[in-house]
MARBALUM-913179 format. One record per residue (C-alpha): x, y, z; residue in one letter. Coordinates in pm, whole numbers, plus 50000, padded with zeros to 5 digits. Layout:
BEGIN
XYZA
...
END
This chain:
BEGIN
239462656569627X
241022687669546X
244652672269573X
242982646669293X
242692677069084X
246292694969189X
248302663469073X
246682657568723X
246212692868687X
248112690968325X
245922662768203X
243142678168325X
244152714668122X
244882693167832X
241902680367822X
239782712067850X
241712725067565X
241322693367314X
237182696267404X
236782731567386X
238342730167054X
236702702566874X
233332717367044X
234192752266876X
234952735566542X
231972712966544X
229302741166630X
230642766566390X
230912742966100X
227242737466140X
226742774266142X
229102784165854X
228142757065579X
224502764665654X
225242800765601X
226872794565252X
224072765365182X
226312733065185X
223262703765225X
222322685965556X
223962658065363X
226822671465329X
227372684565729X
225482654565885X
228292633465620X
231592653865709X
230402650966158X
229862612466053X
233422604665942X
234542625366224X
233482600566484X
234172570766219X
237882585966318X
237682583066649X
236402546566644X
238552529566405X
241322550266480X
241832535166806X
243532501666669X
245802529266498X
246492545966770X
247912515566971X
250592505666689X
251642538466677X
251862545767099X
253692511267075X
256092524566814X
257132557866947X
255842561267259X
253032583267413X
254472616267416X
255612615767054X
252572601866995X
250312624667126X
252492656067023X
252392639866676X
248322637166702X
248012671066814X
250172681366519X
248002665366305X
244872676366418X
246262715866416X
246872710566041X
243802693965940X
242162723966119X
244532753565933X
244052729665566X
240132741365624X
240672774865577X
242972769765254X
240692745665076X
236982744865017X
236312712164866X
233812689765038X
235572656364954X
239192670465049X
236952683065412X
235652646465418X
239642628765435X
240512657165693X
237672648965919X
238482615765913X
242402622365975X
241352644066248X
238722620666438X
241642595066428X
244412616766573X
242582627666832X
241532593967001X
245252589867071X
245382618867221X
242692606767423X
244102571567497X
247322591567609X
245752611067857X
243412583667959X
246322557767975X
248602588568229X
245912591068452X
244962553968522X
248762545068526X
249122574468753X
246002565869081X
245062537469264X
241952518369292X
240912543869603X
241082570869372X
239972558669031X
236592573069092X
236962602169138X
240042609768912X
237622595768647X
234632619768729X
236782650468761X
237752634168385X
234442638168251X
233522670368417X
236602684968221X
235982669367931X
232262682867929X
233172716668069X
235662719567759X
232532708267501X
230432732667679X
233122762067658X
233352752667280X
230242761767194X
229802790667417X
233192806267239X
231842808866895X
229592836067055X
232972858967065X
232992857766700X
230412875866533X
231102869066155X
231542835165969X
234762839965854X
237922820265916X
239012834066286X
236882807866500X
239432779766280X
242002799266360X
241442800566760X
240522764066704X
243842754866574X
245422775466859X
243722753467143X
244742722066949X
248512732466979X
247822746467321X
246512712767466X
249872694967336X
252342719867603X
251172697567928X
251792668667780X
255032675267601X
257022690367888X
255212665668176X
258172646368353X
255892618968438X
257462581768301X
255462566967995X
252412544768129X
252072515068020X
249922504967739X
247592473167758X
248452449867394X
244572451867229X
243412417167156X
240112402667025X
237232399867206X
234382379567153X
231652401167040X
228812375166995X
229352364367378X
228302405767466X
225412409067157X
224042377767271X
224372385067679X
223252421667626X
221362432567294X
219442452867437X
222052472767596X
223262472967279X
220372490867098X
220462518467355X
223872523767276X
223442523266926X
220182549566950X
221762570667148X
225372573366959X
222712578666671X
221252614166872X
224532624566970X
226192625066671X
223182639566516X
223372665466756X
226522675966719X
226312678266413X
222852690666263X
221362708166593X
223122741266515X
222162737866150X
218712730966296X
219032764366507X
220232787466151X
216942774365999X
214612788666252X
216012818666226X
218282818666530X
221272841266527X
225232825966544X
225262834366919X
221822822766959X
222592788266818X
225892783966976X
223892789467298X
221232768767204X
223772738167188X
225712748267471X
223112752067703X
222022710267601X
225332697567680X
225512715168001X
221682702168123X
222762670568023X
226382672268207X
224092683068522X
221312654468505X
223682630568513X
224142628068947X
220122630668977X
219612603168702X
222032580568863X
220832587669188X
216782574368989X
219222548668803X
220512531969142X
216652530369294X
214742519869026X
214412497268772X
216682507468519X
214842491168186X
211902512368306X
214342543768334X
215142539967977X
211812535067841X
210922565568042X
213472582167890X
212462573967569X
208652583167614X
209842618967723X
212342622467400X
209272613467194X
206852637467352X
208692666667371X
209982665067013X
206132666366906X
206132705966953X
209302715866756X
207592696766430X
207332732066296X
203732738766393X
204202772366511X
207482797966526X
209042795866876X
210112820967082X
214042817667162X
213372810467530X
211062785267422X
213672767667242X
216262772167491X
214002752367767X
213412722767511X
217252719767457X
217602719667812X
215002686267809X
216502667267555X
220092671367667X
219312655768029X
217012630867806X
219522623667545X
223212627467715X
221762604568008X
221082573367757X
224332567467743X
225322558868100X
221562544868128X
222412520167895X
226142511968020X
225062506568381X
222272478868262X
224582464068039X
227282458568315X
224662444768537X
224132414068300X
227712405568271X
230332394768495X
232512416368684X
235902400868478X
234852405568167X
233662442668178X
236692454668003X
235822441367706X
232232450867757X
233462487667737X
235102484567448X
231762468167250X
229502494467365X
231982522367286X
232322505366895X
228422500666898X
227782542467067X
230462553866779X
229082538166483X
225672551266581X
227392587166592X
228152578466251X
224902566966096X
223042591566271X
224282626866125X
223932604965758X
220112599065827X
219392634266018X
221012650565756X
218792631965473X
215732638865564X
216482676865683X
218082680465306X
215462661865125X
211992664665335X
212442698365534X
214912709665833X
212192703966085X
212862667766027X
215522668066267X
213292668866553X
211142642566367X
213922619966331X
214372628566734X
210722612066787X
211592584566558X
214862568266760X
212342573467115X
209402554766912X
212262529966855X
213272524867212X
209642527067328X
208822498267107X
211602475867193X
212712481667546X
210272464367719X
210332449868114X
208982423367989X
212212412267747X
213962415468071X
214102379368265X
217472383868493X
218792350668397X
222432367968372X
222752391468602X
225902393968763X
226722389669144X
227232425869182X
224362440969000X
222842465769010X
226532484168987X
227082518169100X
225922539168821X
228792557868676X
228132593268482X
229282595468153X
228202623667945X
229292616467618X
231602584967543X
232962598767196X
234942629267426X
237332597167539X
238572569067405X
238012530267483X
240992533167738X
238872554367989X
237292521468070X
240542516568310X
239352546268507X
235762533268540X
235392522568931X
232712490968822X
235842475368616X
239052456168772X
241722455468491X
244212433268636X
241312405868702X
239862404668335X
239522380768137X
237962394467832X
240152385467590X
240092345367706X
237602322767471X
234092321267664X
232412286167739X
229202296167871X
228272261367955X
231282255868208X
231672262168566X
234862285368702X
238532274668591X
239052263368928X
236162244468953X
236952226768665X
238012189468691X
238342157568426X
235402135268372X
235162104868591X
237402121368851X
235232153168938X
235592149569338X
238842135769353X
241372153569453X
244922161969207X
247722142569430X
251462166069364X
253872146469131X
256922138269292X
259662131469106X
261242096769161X
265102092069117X
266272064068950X
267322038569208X
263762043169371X
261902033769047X
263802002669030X
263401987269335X
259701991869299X
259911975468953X
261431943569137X
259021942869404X
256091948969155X
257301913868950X
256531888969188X
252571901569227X
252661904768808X
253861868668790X
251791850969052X
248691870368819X
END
């Protein structure tokens, strides 16, 4: 395990740096535009075009990894974001913050599918497991250390952008001076999205809830912390300490996840988010511990739905087309990071800021109401199910490429991309009509002299017919 950790121990740095600075920049932009009264609207809007980066800029990404190569790539990402960042502190307008986001979001998924793309080209199918969880716990440990860091600036000014911009540039020296060969990078071609929507929807509206409370929560939690009168350390620590709960629940829940029914789990899951939203409705003024224990409970509740949702998903369809699977639910989870801050923010600008645990209680009411057991009948599952569940604290730290590190998927034995005929048996299986049992006889070729002389004897039979 630990030599797992010593050989992709660049990666691994590289990605602690790339988290811990968009989880700086994302907590303390909550913080700061609060503090100089920028509307809900306009935070929950510029965290929303953030992730709409990271999703759409993955088709980007590929043409330009394909054009240049990863390193140049990634150094060129990393550039990008580091500007973005330092821009922030020279201009002020919302609109010109909005393009910058967006820029940002869609530099750093290559970043992601660089790293990602290293360390699958780089272990073999004993390892992939656990490369893939050391991965994660990296990638949350940076998120976590991002929020935690705006604690070592006391005043909203421009320093916390600056030491963001800092670990941007810092997280390109690994990767820029690595001597390992450029991995290989897998041509992205369409998949058929019906065939997943119509084999898994409600997979789908898991995914799409809980992309909804993490984006959300991301961006309007510490703007929900400034309005109840928290202080900047006391809000950064109030996000920080969600993440890491939910980074922690994730063994125990798949340990429940891979013993139970898993459609219960979720609706479970969903009963608790409702519940325990109830109390922060504003009814009374709590006390910081208070709030600390309750952002505890909804980061296992909320940072679990995610891998909740995956695992069921990848239990209903077959093991060769999971690859393409991954890539659906990680569109689906990032455009409800995107629609989620928009909403959140709306009713926190327009109705009150208590509304963001209100709008908490409405996506559980949603999943209440429409996962059911009963919707559940089992007429696809696949001949592995119920997979291994795999933890996954937050899919938008990655990219779609970290599906080739997942252990439940076998790249070089999908078959995503091929058109899917439900109605057919196996390729192998398959056989003309009117010869279904028969078996194919080999062609042999015939040389000339051979094919005459059974044209002469053939004549005699044709004439006496």
């Amino acid at each position: 395990m630990l030599s797992s950790v010593g050989a992709f121990s660049s990666l691994y740095f590289a990605t602690l740096m790339l988290l811990l600075s968009s989880g700086l920049f994302n907590t303390f932009m909550g913080v700061r535009l609060t503090a100089i009264s920028v509307s809900e609207v306009w935070i929950g809007g510029l965290i929303a075009v953030y992730y709409l980066g990271l999703v759409f800029g993955a088709r980007m990404g590929h043409r330009l990894i394909m054009g240049v190569g990863h390193i140049r790539a990634y150094a060129a990402s990393a550039a990008i974001v580091t500007i973005c960042v330092l821009v922030q502190i020279m201009v002020d307008s919302m609109y010109i913050w909005l393009l910058l986001r967006f820029l940002a979001g869609a530099a750093m998924v290559v970043q992601f599918m660089g790293i990602e793309s290293w360390l699958n080209e780089q272990s073999d199918n004993s390892q992939r497991g656990t490369i893939f969880a050391f991965y994660m716990v990296f990638s949350s440990l940076g998120t976590v250390l991002g929020q935690l860091s705006l604690t070592l600036f006391p005043h909203l000014n421009y320093e916390p952008l600056v030491f963001v911009a800092i670990c941007s540039a810092f997280s390109l020296v690994p990767v820029a001076i690595t001597r390992r060969s450029h991995p290989p990078l897998q041509v992205p071609a369409p998949i058929n999205a019906r065939y997943y929507v119509d084999r898994v929807p409600l997979s789908m509206m898991v995914l799409l809830v809980a992309g909804m409370l993490t984006g959300a929560f991301y961006g309007l939690a510490p703007v929900y912390a400034v309005r109840v009168h928290l202080s900047n350390e006391q809000a950064a620590l109030f996000v920080a300490v969600s993440v890491a709960a939910g980074v922690l629940a994730q063994w125990p829940v798949g340990w429940l996840a891979d013993r139970m029914n898993r459609v219960k789990l979720i609706r479970i899951n969903a009963v608790c988010l409702l519940v325990l939203a109830i109390p922060l409705w504003g009814w009374f003024e709590a006390p910081f511990w208070f709030l600390l224990v309750f952002s505890a409970l909804f980061g296992i509740l909320q940072f679990t739905l995610y891998p909740l949702g995956a695992a069921f998903a990848n239990d209903n369809v077959d093991p060769e087309r999971r690859v393409g699977l991954s890539a659906i639910l990680y569109m689906v989870y990032g455009l409800g990071a995107c629609v989620g801050p928009l909403l959140a923010g709306g009713l926190m600008t327009y109705i009150g800021s208590n509304l963001y645990y209100i709008f908490v209680a409405i996506c559980g009411l949603a999943l209440v109401l429409l996962i059911r057991p009963q919707k559940v009948l089992g007429d696809h599952l696949s001949q592995d199910a119920p997979t291994t569940f795999v933890p996954m604290p937050d899919s938008l730290q990655s990219s779609a490429a970290a599906v080739a590190l997942d252990p439940r998927v076998d790249i070089s034995s999908d078959v995503s991309h091929d058109p899917v005929f439900e109605d057919l048996p196996p390729m192998e299986e398959r056989v003309p009509a009117g010869v279904e049992s028969a078996p194919v006889e080999p062609v042999v070729e015939e040389d000339a002299t051979d094919t005459a002389s059974a044209e002469e004897e053939r004549k005699p039979a044709d004439s006496a017919t």
